[in-house]
PABA-453980 format. One line per field, with one value per residue (C-alpha): x, y, z; residue in three letters. Coordinates in steps of 0.1 Angstrom, whole numbers. Layout:
N
px c(X / ...)
py c(Y / ...)
pz c(Z / ...)
code c(ALA / ...)
***
This chain:
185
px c(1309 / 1313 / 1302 / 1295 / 1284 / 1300 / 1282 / 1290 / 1268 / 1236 / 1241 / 1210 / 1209 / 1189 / 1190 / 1214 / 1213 / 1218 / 1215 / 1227 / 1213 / 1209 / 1217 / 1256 / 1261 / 1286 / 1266 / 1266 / 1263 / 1262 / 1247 / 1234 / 1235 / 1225 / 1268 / 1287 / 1284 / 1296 / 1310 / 1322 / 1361 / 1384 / 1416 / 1441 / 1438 / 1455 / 1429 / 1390 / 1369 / 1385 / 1350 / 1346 / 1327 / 1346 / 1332 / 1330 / 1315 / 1290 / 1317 / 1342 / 1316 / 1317 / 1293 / 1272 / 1263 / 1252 / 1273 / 1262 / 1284 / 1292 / 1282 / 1313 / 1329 / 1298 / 1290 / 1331 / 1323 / 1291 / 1307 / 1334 / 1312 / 1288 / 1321 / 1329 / 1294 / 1298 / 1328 / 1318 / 1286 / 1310 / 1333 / 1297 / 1284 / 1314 / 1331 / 1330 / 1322 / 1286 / 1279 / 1253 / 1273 / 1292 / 1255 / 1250 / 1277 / 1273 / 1236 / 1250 / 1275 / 1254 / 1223 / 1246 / 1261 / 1229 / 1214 / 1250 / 1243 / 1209 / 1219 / 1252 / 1227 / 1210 / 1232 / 1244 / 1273 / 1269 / 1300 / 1311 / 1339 / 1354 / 1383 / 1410 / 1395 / 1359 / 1338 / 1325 / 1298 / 1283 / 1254 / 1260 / 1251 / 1213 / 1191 / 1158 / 1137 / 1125 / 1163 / 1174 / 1142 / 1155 / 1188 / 1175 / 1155 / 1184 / 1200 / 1168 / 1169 / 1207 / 1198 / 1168 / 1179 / 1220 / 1194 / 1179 / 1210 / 1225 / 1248 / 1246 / 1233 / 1235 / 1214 / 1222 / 1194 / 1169 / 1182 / 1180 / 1150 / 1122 / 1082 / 1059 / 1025 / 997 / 975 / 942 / 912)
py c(1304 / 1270 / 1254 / 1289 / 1287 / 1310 / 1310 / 1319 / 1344 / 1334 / 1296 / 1287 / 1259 / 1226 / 1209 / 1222 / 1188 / 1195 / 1160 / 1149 / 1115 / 1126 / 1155 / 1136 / 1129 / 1154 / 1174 / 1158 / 1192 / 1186 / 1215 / 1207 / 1236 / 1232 / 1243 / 1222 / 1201 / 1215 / 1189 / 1192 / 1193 / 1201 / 1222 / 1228 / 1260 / 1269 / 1296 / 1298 / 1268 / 1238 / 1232 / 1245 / 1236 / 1224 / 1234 / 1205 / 1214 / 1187 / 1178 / 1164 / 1143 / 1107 / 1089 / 1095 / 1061 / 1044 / 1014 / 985 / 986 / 950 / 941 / 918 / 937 / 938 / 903 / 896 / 920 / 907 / 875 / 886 / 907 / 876 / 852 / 878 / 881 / 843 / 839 / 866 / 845 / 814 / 833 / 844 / 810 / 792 / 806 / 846 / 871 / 884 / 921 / 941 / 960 / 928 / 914 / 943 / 947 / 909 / 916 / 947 / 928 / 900 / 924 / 945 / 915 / 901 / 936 / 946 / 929 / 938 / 976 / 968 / 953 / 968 / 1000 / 1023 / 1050 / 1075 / 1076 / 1106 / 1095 / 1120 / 1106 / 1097 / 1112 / 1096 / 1110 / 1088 / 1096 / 1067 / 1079 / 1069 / 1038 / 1038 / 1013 / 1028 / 1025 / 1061 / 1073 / 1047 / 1060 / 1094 / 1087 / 1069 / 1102 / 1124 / 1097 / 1100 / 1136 / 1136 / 1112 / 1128 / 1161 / 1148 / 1131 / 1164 / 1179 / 1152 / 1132 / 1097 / 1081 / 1047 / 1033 / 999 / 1005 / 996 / 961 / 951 / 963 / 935 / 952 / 952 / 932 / 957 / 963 / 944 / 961)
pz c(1124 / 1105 / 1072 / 1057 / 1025 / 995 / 964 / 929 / 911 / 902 / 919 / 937 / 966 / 962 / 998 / 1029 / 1052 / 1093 / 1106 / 1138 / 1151 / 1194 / 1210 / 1215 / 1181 / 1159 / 1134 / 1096 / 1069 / 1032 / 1005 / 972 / 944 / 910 / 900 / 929 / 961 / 997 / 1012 / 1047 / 1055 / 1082 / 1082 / 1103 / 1124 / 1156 / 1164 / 1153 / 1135 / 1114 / 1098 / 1063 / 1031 / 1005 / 968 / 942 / 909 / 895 / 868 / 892 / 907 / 892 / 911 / 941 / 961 / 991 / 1000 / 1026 / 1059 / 1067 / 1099 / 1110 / 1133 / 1153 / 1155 / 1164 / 1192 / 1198 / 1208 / 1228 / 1251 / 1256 / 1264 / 1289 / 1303 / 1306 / 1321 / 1346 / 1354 / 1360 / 1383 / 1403 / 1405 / 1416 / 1443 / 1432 / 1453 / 1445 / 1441 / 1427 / 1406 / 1392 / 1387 / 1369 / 1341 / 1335 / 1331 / 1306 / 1288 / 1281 / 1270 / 1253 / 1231 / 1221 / 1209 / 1189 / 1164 / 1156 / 1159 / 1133 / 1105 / 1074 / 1078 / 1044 / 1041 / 1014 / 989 / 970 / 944 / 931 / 903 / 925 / 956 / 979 / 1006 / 1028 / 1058 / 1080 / 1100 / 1134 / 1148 / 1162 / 1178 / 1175 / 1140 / 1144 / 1142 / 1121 / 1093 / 1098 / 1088 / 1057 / 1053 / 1045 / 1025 / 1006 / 1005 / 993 / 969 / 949 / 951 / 934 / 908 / 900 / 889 / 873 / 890 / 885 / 914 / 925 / 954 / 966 / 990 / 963 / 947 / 988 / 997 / 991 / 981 / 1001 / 998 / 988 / 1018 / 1022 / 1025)
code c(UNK / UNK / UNK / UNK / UNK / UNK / UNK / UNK / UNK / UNK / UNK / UNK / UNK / UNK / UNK / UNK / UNK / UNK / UNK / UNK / UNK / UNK / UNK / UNK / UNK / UNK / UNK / UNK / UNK / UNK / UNK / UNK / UNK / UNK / UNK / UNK / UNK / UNK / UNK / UNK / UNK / UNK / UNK / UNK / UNK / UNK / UNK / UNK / UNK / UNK / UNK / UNK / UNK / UNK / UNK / UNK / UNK / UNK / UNK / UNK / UNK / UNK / UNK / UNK / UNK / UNK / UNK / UNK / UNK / UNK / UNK / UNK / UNK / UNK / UNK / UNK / UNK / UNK / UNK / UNK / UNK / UNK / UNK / UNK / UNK / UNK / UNK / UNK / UNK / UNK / UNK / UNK / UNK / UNK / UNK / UNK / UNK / UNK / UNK / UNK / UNK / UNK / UNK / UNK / UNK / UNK / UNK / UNK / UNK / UNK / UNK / UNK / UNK / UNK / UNK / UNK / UNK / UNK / UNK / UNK / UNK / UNK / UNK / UNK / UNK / UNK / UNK / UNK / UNK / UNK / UNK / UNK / UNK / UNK / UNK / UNK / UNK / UNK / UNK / UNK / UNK / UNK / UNK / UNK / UNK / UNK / UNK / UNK / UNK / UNK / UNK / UNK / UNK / UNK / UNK / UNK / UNK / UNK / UNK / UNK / UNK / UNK / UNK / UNK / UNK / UNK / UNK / UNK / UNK / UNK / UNK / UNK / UNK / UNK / UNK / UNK / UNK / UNK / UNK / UNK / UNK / UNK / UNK / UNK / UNK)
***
């Protein structure tokens, strides 16, 4: 039984996040109370679950912020998998051997490299720093908008909630995001 959640006397919880992107993708758990956050940890175990909660109280918490992923290493391997895509194409067109299946991953690679990037952009990690110590969750990497807003969603969620308790809370989300023109009747 993982990520069980113990609870001092009279300590009531604020949000309990259960996020995971697809079906694939490892569960993300994270508990607000109004005394501490749960953040999740592992431990070594030979036998039985690793996953536990580990118990910050709100005065160990120094900041609590999202922070911009840069997108670099996706364009670098944007590029590389459209070179390859290319230089398979060249070994096709002259004097290659032509198969479906090689048609195919150059078709792959090359659709691939031009979406990477486009996936790899606009992305935010939340950041727990505690004194010495930081806790750092990226969401994992999505291509669709409807996944990528529910994401944002519990970021939001994490956010409002660790304002209500008083934690400081610093959201780089909001310097970057431009308004929007009021709608037009």
């Amino acid at each position: 039984m993982p990520y069980i959640l113990e609870l001092e006397p009279n300590e009531q919880i604020r949000t309990d996040i259960h996020f995971a992107a697809s079906e694939k993708s490892p569960l993300f758990r994270l508990a607000i109370s109004d005394r501490a956050v749960y953040i999740p940890a592992t431990k070594f175990v030979i036998s039985g679950d690793p996953n536990y909660f580990k118990r910050v109280p709100l005065g160990n918490i120094d900041i609590l912020q999202t922070e911009t992923i840069k997108p670099y290493g996706f364009y670098f391997f944007s590029v590389v998998m459209i070179l390859f895509a290319l230089f398979m194409m060249s070994t096709i067109f002259f004097g290659g051997g032509i198969s479906p299946r090689t048609i195919g991953w150059t078709l792959a690679l090359l659709v691939g490299g031009t979406m990477l990037p486009f996936a790899g952009r606009g992305r935010y990690r939340l950041a727990i720093k505690m004194g010495k110590e930081t806790y750092r969750w990226i969401p994992p990497l999505v291509v669709f908008p409807q996944d990528r807003r529910k994401a944002n969603e519990v970021l939001d969620n994490i956010l409002d909630t660790s304002r209500s308790v008083g934690i400081t809370v610093n959201d780089t989300r909001e310097r970057l995001q431009m308004p929007l023109p009021p709608a037009s009747e």
